[in-house]
C-alpha positions as CSV (number, residue, x, y, z in Angstrom):
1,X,-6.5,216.2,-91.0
2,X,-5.3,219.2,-89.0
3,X,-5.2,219.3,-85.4
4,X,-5.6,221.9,-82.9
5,X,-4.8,221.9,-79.0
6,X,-7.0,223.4,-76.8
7,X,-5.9,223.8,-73.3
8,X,-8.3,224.3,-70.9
9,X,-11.9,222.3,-71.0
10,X,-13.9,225.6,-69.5
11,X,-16.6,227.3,-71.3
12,X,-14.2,229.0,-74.0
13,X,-12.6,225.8,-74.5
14,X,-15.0,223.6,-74.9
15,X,-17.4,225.6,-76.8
16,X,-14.1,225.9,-79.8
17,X,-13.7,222.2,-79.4
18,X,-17.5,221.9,-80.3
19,X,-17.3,224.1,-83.2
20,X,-14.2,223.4,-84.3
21,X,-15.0,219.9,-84.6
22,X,-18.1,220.2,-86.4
23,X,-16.1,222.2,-89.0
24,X,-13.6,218.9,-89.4
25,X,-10.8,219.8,-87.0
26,X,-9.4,216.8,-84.7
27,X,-9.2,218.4,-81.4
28,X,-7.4,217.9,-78.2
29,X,-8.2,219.6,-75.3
30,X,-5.8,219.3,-72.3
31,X,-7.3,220.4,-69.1
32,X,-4.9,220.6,-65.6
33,X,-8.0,219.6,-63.2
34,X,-8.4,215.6,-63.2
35,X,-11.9,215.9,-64.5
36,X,-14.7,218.6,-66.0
37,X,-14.8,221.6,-63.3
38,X,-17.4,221.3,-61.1
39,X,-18.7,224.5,-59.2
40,X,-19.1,228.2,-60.4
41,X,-22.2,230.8,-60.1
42,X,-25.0,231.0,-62.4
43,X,-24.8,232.2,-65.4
44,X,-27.6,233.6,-67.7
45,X,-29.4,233.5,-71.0
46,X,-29.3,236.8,-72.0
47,X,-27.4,238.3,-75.3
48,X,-24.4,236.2,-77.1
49,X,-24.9,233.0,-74.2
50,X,-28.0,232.5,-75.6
51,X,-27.3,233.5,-79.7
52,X,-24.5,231.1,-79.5
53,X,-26.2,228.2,-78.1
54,X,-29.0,228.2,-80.3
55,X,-26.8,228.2,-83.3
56,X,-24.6,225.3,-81.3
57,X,-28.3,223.3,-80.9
58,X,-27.8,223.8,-77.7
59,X,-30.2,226.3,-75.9
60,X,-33.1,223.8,-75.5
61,X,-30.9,221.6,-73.2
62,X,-29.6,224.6,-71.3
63,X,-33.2,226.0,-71.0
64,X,-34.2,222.8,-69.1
65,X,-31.6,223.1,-66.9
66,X,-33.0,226.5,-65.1
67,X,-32.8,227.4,-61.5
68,X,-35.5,229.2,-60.5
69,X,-35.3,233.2,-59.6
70,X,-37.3,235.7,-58.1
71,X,-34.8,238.6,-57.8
72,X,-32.1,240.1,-55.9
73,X,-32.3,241.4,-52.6
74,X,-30.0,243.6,-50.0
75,X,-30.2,242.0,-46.5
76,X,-29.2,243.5,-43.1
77,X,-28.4,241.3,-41.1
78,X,-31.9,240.6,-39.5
79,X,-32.6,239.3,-43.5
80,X,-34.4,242.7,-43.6
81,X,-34.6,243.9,-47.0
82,X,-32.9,246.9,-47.2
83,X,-33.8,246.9,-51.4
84,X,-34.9,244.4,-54.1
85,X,-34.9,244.0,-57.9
86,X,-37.0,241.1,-59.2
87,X,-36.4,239.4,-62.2
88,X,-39.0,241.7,-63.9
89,X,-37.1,244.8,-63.4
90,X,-36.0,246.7,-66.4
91,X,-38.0,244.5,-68.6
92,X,-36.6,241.1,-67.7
93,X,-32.6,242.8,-67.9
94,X,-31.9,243.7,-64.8
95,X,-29.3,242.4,-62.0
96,X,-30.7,238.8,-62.1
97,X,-32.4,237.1,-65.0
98,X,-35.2,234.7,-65.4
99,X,-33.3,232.4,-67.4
100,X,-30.2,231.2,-65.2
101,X,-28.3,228.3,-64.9
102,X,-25.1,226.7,-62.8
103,X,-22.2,227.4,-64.6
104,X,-21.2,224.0,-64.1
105,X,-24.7,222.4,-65.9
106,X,-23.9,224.7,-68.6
107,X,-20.3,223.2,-68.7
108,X,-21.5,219.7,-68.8
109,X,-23.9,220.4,-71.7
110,X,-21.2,221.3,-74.0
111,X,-18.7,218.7,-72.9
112,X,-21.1,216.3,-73.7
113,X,-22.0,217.8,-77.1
114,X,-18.3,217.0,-78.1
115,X,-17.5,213.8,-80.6
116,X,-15.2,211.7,-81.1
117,X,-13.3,214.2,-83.2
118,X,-12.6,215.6,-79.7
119,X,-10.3,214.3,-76.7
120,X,-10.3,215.3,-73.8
121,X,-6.5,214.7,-71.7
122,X,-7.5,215.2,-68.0
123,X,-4.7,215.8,-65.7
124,X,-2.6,217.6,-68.3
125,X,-1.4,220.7,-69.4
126,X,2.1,222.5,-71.6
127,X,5.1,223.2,-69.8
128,X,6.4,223.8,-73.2
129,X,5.7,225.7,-77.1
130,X,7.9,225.3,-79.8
131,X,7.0,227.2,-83.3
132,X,8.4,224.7,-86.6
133,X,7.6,225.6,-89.9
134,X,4.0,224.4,-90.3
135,X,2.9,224.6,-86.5
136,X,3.5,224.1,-83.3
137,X,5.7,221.6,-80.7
138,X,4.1,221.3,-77.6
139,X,5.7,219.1,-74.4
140,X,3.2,218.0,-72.1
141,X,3.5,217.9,-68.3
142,X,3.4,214.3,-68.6
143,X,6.9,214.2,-70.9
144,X,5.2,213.2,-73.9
145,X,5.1,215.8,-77.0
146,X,3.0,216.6,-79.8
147,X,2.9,218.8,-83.2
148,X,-0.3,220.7,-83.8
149,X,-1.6,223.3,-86.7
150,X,-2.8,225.1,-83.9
151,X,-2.6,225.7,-80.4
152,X,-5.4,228.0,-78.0
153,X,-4.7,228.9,-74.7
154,X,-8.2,228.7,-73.1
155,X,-7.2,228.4,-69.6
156,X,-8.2,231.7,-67.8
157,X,-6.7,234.5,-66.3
158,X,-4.1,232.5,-64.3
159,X,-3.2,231.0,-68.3
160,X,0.1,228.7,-69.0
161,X,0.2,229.3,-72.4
162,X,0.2,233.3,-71.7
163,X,3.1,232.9,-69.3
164,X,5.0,230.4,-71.9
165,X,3.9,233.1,-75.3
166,X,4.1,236.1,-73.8
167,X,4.9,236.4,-70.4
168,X,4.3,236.8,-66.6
169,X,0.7,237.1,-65.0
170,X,1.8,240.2,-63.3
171,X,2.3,242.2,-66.5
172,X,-1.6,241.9,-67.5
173,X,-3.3,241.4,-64.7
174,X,-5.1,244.6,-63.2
175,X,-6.3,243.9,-59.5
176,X,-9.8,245.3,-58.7
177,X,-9.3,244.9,-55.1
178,X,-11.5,242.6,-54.5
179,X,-11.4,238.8,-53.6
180,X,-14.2,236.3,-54.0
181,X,-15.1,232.9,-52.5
182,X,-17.4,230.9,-53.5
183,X,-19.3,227.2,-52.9
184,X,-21.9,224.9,-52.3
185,X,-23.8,224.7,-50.0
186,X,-26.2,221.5,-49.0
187,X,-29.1,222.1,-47.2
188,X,-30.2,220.8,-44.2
189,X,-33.9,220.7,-42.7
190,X,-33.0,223.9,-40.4
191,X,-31.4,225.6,-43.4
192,X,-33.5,229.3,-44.3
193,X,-34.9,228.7,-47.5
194,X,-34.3,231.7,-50.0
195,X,-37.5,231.4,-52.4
196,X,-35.9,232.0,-55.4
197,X,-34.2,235.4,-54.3
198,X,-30.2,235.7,-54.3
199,X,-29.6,237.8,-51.5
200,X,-26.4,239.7,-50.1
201,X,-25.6,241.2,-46.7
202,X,-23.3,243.9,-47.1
203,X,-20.7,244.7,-43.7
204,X,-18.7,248.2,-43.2
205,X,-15.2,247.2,-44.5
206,X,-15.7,246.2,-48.6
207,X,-17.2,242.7,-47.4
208,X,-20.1,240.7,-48.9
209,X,-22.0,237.3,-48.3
210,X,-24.2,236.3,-50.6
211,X,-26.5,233.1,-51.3
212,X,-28.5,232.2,-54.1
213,X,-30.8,229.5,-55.3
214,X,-28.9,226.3,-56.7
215,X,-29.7,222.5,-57.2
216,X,-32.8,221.5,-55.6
217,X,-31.3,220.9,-52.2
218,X,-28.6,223.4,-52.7
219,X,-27.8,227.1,-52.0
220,X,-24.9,228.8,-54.2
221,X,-22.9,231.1,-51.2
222,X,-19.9,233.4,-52.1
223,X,-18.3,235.6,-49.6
224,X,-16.5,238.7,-51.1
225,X,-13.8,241.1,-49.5
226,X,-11.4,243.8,-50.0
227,X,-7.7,242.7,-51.1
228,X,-5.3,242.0,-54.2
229,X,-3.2,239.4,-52.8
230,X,-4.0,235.5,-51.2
231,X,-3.0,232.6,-50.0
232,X,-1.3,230.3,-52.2
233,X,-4.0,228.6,-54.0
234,X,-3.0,225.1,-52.7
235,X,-2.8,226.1,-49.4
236,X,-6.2,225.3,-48.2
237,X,-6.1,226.0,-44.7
238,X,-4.6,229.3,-44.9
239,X,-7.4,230.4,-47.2
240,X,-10.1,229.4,-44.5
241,X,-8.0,231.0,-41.9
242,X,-8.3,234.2,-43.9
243,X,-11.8,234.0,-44.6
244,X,-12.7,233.1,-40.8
245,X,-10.4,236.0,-39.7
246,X,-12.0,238.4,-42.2
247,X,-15.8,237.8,-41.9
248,X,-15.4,236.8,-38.4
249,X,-17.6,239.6,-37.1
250,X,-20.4,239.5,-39.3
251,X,-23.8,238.3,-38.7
252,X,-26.9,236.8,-40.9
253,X,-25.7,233.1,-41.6
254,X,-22.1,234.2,-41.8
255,X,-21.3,232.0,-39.4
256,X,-23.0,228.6,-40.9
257,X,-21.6,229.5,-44.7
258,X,-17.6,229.8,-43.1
259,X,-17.9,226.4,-41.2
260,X,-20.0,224.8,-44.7
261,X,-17.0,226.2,-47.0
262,X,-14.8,224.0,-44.9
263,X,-16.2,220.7,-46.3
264,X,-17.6,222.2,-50.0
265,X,-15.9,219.7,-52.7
266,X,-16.3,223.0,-54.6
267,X,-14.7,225.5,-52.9
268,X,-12.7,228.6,-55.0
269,X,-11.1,231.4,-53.9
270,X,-9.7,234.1,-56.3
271,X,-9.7,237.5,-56.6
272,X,-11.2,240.0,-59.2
273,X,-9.1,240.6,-61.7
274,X,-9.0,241.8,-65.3
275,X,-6.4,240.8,-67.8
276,X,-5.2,243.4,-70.0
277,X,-3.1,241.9,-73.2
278,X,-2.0,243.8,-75.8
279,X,-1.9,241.1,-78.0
280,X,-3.6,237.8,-78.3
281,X,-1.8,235.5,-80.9
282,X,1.5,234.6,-82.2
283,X,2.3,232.9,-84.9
284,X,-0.2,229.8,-84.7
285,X,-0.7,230.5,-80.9
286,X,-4.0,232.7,-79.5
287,X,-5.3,233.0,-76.4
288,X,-9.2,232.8,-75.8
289,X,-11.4,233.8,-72.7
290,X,-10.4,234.9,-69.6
291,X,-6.8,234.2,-70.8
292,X,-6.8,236.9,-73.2
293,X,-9.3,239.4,-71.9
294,X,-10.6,239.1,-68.3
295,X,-13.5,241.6,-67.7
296,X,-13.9,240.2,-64.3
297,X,-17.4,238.6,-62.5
298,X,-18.2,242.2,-61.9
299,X,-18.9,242.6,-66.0
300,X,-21.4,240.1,-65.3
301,X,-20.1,239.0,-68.9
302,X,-17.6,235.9,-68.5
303,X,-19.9,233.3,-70.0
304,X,-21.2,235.3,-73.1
305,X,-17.7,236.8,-74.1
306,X,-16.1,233.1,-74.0
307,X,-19.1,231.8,-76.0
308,X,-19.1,234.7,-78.5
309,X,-15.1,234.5,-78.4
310,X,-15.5,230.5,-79.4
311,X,-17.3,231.2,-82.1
312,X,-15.9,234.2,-83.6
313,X,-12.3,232.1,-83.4
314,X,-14.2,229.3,-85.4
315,X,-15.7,231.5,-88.2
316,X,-12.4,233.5,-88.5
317,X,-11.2,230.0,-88.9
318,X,-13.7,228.7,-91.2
319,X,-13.1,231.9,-93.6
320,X,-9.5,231.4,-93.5
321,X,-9.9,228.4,-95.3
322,X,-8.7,226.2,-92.1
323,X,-9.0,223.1,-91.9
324,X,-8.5,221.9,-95.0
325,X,-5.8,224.7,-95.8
326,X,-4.1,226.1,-92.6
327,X,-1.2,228.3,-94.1
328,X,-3.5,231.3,-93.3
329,X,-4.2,230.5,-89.6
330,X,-1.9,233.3,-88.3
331,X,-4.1,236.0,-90.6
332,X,-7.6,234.1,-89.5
333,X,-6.3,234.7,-85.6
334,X,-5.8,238.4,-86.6
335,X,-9.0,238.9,-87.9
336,X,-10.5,237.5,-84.8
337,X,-8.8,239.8,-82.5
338,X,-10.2,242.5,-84.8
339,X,-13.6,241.3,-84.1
340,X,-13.8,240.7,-80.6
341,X,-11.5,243.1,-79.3
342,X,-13.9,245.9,-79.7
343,X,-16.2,243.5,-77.5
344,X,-13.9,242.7,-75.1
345,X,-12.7,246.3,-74.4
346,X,-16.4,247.4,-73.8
347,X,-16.6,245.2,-71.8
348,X,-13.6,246.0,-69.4
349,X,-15.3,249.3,-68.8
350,X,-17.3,248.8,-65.6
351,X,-19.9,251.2,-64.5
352,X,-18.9,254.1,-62.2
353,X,-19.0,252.7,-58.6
354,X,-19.5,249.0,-59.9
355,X,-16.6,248.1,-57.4
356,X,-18.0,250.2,-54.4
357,X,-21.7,248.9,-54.9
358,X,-20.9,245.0,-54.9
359,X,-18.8,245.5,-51.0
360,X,-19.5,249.6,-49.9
361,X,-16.8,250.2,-47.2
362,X,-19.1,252.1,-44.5
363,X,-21.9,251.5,-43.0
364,X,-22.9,254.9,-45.0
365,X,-22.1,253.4,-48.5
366,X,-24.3,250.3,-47.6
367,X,-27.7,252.3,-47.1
368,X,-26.6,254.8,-50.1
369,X,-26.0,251.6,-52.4
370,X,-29.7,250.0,-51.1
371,X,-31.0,253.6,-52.1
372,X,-29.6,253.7,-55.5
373,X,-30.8,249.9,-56.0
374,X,-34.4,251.4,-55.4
375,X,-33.9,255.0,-57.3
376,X,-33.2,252.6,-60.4
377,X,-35.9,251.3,-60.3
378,X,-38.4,254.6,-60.0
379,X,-40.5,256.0,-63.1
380,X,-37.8,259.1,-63.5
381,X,-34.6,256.4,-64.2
382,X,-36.3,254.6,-66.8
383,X,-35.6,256.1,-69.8
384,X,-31.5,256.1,-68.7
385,X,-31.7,253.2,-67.9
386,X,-33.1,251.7,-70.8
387,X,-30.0,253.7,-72.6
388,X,-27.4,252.3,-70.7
389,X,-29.0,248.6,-70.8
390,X,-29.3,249.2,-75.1
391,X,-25.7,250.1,-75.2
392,X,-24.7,247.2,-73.0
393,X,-23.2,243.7,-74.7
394,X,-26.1,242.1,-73.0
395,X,-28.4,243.9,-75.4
396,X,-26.5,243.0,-78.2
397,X,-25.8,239.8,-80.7
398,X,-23.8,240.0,-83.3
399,X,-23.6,237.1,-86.0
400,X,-20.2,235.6,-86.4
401,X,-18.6,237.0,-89.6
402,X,-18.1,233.5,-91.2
403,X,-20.2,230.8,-89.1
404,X,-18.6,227.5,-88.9
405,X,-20.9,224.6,-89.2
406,X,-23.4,224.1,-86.3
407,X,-24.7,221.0,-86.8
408,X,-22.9,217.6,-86.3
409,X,-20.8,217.4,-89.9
410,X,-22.0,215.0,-92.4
């Protein structure tokens, strides 16, 4: 039976595990962190997330896991609004979405959806890729080594198997000059509520803090700022020394999110980034995700182009013949980049400004970005808007071209 390696057990990764498996691929996924990743934002329903769940059987289970939202709101830092967009706005497609859940429910959802034809190797990852004649040699960190039909680097923009295939992070990645933190935070009887609204208090100087609704007991904070470099990313301390010497100046509840971030099991910090490869496979090695095409958070399309990217891999798989006949895997991983990259590159484009609006650097750009939030929103934008949101790849869904199966296989 042929075997593919997955490494990374994120959204992309998982999601191929699930369909791959369903299609009769043994699967193992390799994943660096010692168990599933806990943390991340909220994600939404809208577009490709939710086409490719229901054909996964999976929507129904996502759709119970909903946090509850009323909208986005610009703070000052007396938590006066300075502008608002409920969830209604633009006819339910606007900045925030009715139906949204953690990222890491949604990650738990499709792990568990995974069989038996599917193991999971916690703790591990390739330090090595060697091509033979039918596949592909990989050496483990742990010094064991293993042949696979396939191998699918799924393990985001900071990915080991693009650094091993095709080189250093520095050559794709395109700094947007922004860093973001973000964690959770537990809530204590003196904690504000927020009433289903994600909120962000903007300061002069490209910085952000945001909270948003979470687990029932939980607010979702991130804290965004103006560079393209940071700490090393096991050097703990030195990121909270950064992020109490940046935001130590600014007001709302500022001042409780830095000293919660301290003790948050989930805490990240990375910066916005998009990966730019011109190339995503070689031989019987493709990247997937964030490893091949990073639009960045500030697409505010992560989730759906991994999920639509899992899929696509799996039909292009599927119509290629693979499992049962994998001699034409390097032509099926062709004719997925063909696909998606079209997708992916649409997605790359950001909006005019998208980078100013989400941390303005004067106290000027603040109140112009709360106007434009409002002018969006008047009877005269409609129509444009309605244009831009029909064009966007949250207005669209697209069928795979070959589905794999979807349902548990028989």
């Amino acid at each position: 039976m042929a075997h593919a390696l997955v490494v990374g057990a994120g959204i992309a990764g998982d999601t191929l595990a699930l369909l791959m498996e369903r299609d009769g691929w043994t699967v193992t996924v390799a994943e660096i962190a010692p168990a599933l990743r806990a943390g991340g934002q909220t994600v939404d329903l809208r577009g490709d997330s939710r086409e490719v769940l229901q054909r996964a059987g999976l929507l129904q289970q996502a759709l119970n896991c909903l946090v509850p939202q009323r909208g986005a709101a610009w703070i000052d830092a007396r938590e006066r609004r300075l502008a608002e967009m409920p969830v209604e706005a633009f006819d339910g497609r606007g900045y925030v979405s009715r139906e949204e859940l953690l990222r890491t429910d949604l990650a738990r959802i499709i792990h568990e959806a995974t069989g038996p034809g599917v193991t999971h190797r916690f703790g591990e990852t390739v330090k090595a890729l060697q091509d033979t004649e039918t596949g592909v040699l990989a050496h483990f960190r742990s010094g064991t080594q293993e042949k696979f039909d396939l191998v699918v680097g799924a393990d985001g923009a900071h990915s080991t198997v693009r650094t091993l295939r095709f080189g250093p992070e520095e050559t794709y990645r395109k700094p947007l000059g922004l860093a973001h933190a973000w964690f959770t935070l537990t809530e204590r009887p003196e904690t504000p509520p927020l009433d289903g609204w994600f909120l962000t208090h903007n300061a002069p100087g490209r910085r952000a803090v945001e909270a948003r609704p979470g687990h029932p007991g939980h607010q979702e904070v991130g804290l965004t700022f103006a560079t393209d470099t940071l700490p090393p990313r096991h050097d703990r301390q030195a990121q909270h020394t950064l992020l109490e010497r940046t935001f130590a100046d600014v007001g709302w509840r500022t001042a409780e999110f830095l000293a919660a971030a301290r003790h948050a099991d989930d805490f990240a910090l990375d910066t916005f980034d998009q990966i730019h490869t011109p190339r995503w496979s070689t031989g019987r090695i493709v990247l997937l995700g964030d490893s091949a095409w990073c639009a960045s958070p500030l697409s505010g399309l992560g989730t759906a182009l991994a999920l639509r990217g899992a899929a696509e891999l799996a039909a292009a798989l599927h119509a290629a013949g693979a499992p049962h006949d994998t001699s034409r895997t390097p032509a099926a991983l062709t004719a997925f980049e063909q696909t998606m990259r079209p997708r992916t590159t649409s997605a790359q484009q950001l909006l005019p400004g998208r980078v100013a609006s989400m941390a303005p650097k004067s106290a000027l750009g603040i109140r112009i970005n709360a106007l434009a939030m409002r002018a969006l929103q008047s009877k005269a934008a409609r129509p444009l808007i309605r244009k831009v949101l029909a064009d966007s790849e949250h207005g669209r869904t697209t069928t795979p071209t070959a589905e794999p199966r979807t349902s548990p296989a028989t």
